[in-house]
VMD Tcl script that builds the backbone (N, CA, C; Angstrom):
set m [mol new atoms 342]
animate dup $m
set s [atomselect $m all]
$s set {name element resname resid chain x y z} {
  {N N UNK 1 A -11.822 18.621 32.681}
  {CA C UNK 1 A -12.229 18.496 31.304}
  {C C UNK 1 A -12.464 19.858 30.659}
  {N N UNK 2 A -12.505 20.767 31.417}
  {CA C UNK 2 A -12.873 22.653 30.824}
  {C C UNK 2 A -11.770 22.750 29.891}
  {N N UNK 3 A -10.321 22.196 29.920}
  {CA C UNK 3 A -9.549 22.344 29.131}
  {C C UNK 3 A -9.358 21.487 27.752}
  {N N UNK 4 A -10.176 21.174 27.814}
  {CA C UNK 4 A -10.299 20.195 26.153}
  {C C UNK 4 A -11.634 20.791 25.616}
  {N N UNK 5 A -11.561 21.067 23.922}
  {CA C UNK 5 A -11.841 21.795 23.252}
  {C C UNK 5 A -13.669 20.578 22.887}
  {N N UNK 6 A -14.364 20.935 23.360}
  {CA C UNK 6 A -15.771 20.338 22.632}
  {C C UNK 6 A -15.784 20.188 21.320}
  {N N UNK 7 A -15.974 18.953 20.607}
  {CA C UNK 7 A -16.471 19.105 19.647}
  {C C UNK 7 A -17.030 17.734 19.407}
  {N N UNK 8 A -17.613 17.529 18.193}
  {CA C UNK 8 A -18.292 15.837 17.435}
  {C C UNK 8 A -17.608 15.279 17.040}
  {N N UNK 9 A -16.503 14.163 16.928}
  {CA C UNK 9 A -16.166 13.481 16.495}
  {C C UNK 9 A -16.225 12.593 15.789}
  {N N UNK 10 A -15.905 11.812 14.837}
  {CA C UNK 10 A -15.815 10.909 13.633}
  {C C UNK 10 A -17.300 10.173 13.468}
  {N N UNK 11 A -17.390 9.865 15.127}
  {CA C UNK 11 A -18.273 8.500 15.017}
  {C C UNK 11 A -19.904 9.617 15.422}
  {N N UNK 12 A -19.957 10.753 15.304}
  {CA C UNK 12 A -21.013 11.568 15.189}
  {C C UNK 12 A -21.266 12.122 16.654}
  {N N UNK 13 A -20.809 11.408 17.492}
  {CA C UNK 13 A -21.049 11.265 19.156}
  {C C UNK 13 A -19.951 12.711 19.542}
  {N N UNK 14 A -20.848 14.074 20.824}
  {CA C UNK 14 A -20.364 15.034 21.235}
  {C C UNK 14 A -18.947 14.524 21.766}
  {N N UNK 15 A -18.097 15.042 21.600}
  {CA C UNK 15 A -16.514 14.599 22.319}
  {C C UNK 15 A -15.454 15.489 23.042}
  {N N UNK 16 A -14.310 15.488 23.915}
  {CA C UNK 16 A -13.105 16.097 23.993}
  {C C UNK 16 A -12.411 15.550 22.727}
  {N N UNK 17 A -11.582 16.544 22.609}
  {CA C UNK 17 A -10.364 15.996 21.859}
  {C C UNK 17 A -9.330 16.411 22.919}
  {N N UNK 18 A -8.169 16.208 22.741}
  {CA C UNK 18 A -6.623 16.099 23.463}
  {C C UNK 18 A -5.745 15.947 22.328}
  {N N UNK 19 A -4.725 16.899 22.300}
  {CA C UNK 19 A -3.587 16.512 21.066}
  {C C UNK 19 A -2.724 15.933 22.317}
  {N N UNK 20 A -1.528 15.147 21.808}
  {CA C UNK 20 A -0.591 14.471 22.651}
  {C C UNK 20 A 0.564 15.038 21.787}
  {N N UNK 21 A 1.147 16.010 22.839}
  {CA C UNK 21 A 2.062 17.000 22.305}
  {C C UNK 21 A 3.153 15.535 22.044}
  {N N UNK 22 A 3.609 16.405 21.183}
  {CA C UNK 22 A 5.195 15.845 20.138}
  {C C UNK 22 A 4.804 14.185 19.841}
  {N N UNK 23 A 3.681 14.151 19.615}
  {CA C UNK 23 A 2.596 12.764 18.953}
  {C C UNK 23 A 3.515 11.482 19.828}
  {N N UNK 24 A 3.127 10.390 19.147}
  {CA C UNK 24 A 3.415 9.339 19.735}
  {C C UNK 24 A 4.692 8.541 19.183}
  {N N UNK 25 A 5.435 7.557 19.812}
  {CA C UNK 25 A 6.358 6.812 19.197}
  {C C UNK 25 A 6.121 5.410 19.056}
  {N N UNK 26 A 6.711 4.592 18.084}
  {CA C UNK 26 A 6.374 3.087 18.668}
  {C C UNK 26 A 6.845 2.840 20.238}
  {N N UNK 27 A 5.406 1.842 20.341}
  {CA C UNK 27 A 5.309 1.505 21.601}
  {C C UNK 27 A 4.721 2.385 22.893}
  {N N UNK 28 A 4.305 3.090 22.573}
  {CA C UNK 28 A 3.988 4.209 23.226}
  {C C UNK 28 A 2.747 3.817 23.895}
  {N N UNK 29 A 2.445 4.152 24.604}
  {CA C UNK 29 A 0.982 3.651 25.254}
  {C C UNK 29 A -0.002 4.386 25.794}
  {N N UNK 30 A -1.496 4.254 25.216}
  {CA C UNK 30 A -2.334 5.758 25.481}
  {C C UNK 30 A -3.246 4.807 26.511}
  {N N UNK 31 A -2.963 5.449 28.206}
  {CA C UNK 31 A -3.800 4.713 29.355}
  {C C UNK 31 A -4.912 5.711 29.151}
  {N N UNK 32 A -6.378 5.358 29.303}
  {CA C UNK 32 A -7.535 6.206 29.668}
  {C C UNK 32 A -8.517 5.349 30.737}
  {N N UNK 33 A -8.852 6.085 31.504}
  {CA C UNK 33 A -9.494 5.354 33.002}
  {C C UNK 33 A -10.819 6.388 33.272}
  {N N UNK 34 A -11.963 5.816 33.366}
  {CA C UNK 34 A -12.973 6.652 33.545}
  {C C UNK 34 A -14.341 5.677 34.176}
  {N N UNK 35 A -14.729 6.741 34.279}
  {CA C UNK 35 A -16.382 6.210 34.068}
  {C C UNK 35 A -17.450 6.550 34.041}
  {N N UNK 36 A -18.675 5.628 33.382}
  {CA C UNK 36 A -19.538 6.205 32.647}
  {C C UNK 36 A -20.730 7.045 33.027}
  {N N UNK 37 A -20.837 8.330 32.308}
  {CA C UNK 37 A -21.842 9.445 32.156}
  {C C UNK 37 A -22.975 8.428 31.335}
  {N N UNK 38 A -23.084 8.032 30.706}
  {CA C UNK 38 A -24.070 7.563 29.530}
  {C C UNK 38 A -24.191 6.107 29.594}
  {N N UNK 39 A -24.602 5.675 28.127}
  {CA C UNK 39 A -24.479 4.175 28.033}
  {C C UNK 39 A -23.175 3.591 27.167}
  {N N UNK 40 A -22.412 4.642 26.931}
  {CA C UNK 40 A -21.083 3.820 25.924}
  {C C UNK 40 A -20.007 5.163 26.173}
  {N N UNK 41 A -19.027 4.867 25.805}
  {CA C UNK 41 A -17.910 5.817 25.479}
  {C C UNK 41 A -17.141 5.310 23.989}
  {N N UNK 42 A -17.088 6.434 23.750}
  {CA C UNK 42 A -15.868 5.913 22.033}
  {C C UNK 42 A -15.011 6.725 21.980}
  {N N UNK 43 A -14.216 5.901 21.792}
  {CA C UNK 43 A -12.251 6.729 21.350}
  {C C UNK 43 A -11.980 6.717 20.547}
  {N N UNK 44 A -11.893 7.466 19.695}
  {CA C UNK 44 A -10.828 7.687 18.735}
  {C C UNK 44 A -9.774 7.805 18.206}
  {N N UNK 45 A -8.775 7.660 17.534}
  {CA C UNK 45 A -7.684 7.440 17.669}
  {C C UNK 45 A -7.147 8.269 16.187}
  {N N UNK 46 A -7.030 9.690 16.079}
  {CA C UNK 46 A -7.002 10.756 14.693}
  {C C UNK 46 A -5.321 10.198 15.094}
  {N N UNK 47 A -4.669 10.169 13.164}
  {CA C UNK 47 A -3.271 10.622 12.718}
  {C C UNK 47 A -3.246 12.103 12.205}
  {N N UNK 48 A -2.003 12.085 11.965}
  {CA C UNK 48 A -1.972 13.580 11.282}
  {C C UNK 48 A -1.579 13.155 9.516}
  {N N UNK 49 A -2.426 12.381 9.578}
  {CA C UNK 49 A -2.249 11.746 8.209}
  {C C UNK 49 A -2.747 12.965 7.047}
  {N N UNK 50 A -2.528 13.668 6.309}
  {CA C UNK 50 A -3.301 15.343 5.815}
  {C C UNK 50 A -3.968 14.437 4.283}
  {N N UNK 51 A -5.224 15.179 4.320}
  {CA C UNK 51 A -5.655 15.131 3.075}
  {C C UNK 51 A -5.189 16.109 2.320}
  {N N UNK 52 A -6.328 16.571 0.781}
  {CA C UNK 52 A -5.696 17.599 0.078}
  {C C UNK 52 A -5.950 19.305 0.633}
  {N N UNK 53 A -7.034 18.782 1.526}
  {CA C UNK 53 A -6.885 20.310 2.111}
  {C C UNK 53 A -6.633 20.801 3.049}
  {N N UNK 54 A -5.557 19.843 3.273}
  {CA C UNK 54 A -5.201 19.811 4.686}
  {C C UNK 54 A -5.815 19.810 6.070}
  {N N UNK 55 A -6.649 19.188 5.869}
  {CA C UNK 55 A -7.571 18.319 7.031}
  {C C UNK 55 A -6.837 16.724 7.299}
  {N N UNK 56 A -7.078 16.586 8.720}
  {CA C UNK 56 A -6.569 15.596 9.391}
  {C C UNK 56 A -7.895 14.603 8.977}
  {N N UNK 57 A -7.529 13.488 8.287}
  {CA C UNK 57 A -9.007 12.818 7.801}
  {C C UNK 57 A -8.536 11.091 7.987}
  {N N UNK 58 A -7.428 10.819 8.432}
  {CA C UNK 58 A -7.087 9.701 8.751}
  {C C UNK 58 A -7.881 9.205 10.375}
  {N N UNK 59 A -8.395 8.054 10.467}
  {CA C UNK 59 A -8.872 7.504 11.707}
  {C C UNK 59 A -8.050 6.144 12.354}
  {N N UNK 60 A -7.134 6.150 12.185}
  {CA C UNK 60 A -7.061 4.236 12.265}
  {C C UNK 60 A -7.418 3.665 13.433}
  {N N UNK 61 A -8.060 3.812 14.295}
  {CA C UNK 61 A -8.347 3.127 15.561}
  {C C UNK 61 A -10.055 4.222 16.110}
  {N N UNK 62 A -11.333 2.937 15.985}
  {CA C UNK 62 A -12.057 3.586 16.209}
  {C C UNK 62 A -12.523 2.414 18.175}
  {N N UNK 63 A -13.134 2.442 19.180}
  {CA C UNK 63 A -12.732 2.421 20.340}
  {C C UNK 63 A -14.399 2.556 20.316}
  {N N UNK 64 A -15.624 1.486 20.951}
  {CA C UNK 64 A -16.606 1.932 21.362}
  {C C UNK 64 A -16.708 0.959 22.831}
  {N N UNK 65 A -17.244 1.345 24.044}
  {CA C UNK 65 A -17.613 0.111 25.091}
  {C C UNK 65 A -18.341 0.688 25.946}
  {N N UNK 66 A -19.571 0.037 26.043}
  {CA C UNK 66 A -21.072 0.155 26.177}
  {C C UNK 66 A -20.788 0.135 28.092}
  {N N UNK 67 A -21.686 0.151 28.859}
  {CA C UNK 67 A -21.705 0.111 30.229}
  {C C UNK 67 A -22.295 -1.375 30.170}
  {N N UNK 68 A -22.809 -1.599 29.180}
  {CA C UNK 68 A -23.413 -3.158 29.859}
  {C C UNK 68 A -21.996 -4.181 29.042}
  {N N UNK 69 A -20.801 -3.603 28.726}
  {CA C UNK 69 A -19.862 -4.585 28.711}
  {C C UNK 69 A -20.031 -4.830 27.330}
  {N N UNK 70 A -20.480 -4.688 26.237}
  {CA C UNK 70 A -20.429 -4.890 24.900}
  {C C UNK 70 A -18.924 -3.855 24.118}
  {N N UNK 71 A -17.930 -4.376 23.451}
  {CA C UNK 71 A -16.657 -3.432 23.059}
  {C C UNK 71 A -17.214 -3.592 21.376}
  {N N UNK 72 A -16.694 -2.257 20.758}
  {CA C UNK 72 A -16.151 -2.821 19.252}
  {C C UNK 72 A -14.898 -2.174 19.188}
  {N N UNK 73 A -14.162 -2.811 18.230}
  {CA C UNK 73 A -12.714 -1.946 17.779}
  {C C UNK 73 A -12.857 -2.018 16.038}
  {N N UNK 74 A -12.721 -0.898 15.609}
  {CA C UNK 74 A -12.618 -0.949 13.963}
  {C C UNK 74 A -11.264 -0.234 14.260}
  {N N UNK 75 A -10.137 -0.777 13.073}
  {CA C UNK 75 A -8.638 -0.371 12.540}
  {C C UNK 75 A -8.865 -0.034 11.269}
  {N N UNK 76 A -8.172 1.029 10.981}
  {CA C UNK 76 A -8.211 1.531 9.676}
  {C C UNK 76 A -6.628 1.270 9.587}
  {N N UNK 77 A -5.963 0.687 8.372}
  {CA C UNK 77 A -4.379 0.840 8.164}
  {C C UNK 77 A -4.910 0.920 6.549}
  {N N UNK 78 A -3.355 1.324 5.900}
  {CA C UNK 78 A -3.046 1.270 4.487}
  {C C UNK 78 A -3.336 0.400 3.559}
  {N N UNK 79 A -2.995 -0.957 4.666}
  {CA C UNK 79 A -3.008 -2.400 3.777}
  {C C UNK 79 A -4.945 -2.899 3.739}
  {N N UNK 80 A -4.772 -2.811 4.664}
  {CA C UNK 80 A -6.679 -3.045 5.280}
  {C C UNK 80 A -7.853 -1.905 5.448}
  {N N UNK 81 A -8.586 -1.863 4.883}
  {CA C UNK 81 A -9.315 -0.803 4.597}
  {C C UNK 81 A -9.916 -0.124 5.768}
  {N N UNK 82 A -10.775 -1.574 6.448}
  {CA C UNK 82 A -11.544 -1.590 7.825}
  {C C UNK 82 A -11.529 -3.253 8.248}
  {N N UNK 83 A -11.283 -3.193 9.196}
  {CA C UNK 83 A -10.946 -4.319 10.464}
  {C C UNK 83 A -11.707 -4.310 11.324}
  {N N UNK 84 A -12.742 -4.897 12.150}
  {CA C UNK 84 A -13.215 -4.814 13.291}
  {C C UNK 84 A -13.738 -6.081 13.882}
  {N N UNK 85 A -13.411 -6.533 14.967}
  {CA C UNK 85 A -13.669 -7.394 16.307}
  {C C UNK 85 A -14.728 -6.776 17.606}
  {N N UNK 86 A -15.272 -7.754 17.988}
  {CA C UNK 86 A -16.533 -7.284 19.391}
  {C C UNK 86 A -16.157 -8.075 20.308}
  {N N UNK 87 A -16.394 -8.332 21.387}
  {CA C UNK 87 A -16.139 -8.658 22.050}
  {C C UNK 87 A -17.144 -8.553 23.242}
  {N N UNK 88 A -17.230 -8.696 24.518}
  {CA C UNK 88 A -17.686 -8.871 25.441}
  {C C UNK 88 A -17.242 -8.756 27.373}
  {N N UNK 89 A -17.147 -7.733 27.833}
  {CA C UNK 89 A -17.025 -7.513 29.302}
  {C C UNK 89 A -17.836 -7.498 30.114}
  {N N UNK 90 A -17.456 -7.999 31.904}
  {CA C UNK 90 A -18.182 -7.726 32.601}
  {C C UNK 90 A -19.103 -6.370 32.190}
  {N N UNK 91 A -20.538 -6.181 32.775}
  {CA C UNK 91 A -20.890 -4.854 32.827}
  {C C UNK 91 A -20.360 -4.175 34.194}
  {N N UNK 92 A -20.355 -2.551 33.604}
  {CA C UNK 92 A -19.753 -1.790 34.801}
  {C C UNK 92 A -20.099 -0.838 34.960}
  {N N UNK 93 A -19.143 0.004 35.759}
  {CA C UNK 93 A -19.773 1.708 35.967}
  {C C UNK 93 A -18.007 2.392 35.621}
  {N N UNK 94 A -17.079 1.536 35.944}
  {CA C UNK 94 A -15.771 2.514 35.341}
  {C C UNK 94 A -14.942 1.195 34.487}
  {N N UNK 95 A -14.150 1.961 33.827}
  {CA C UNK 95 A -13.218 1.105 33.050}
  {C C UNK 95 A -11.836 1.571 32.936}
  {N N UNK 96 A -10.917 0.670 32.512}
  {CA C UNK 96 A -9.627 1.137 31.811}
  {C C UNK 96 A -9.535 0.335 30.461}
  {N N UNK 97 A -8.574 1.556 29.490}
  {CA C UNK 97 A -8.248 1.369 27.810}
  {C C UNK 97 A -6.827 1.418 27.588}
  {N N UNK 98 A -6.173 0.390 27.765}
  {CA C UNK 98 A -4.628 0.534 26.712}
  {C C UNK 98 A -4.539 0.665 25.202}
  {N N UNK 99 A -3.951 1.432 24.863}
  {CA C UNK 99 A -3.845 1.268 23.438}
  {C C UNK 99 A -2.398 1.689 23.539}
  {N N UNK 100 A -2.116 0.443 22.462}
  {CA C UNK 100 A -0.476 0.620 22.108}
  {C C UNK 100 A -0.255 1.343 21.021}
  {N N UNK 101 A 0.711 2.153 20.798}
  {CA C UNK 101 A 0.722 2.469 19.353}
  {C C UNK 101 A 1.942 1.648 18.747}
  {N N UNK 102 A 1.566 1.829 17.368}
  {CA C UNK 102 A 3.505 1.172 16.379}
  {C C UNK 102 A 3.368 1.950 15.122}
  {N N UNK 103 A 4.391 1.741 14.891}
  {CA C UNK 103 A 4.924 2.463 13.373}
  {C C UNK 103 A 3.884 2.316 12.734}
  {N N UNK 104 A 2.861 1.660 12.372}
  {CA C UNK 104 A 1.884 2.241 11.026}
  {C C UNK 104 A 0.209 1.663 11.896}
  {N N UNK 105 A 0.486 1.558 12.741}
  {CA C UNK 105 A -1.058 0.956 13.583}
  {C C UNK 105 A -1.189 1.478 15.552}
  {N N UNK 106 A -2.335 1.383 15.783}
  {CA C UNK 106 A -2.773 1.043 16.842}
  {C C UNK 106 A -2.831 -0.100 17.210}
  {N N UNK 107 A -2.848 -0.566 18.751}
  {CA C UNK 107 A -3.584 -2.217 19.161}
  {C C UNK 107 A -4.302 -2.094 20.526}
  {N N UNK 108 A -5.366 -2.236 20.491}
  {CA C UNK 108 A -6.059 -2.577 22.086}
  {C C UNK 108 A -5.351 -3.278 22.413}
  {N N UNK 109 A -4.771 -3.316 24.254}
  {CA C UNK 109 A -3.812 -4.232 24.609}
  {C C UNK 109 A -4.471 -4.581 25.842}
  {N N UNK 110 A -5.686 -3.793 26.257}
  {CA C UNK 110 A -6.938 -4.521 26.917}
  {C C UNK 110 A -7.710 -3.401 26.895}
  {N N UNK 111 A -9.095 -4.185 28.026}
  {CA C UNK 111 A -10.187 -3.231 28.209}
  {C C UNK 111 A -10.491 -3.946 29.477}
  {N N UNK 112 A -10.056 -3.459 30.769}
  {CA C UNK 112 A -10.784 -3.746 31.704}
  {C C UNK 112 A -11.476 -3.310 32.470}
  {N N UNK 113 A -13.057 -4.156 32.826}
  {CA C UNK 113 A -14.394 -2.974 33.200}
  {C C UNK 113 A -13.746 -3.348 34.737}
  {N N UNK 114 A -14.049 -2.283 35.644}
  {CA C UNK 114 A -14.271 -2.437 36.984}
  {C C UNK 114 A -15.220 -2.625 37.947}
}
mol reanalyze $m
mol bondsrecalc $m
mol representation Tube
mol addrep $m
């Protein structure tokens, strides 16, 4: 992790970031497998969508899941402002995150605690 740049992220919470050189394509699939330091982890999911000052200010996929098994997912797209579903997992100590990407969205394609 020494090689990912510290910083706060969207949802206020200390973070890595990771760019995914030459970005993503449809269908593409972002695996993350870990486990937990704390009581939650959140992912983020930045476009290179540019505002006017050229800041990256697009979010569409926000990613939170607690150790005692509680998930949220908020989607940001064009058409839909904010989207979000909760859900519920075993509690755990590690997990895995699919996220699919497509032409104008993200999709959780699971979350399984271990």
């Amino acid at each position: 992790m020494d090689n990912y740049p510290y910083e706060e992220g969207n949802s206020g919470e200390p973070c890595f970031s990771y760019e995914i050189p030459g970005g993503l394509l449809p269908k593409d699939v972002i695996e993350i497998t870990g486990h937990f330091l704390g009581d939650k982890i959140t992912i983020e999911v930045l476009s290179e969508k540019q505002a006017g000052n050229n800041e990256s200010t697009a979010m569409p996929l926000q990613l939170t899941l607690t150790d005692r098994g509680k998930w949220s997912v908020i989607a940001y797209t064009e058409k839909v402002t904010r989207q979000m579903i909760t859900g519920n997992a075993p509690a755990t100590d590690e997990f895995q995150i699919r996220i699919v990407a497509f032409e104008t969205a993200f999709e959780v394609s699971s979350i399984i605690c271990k």
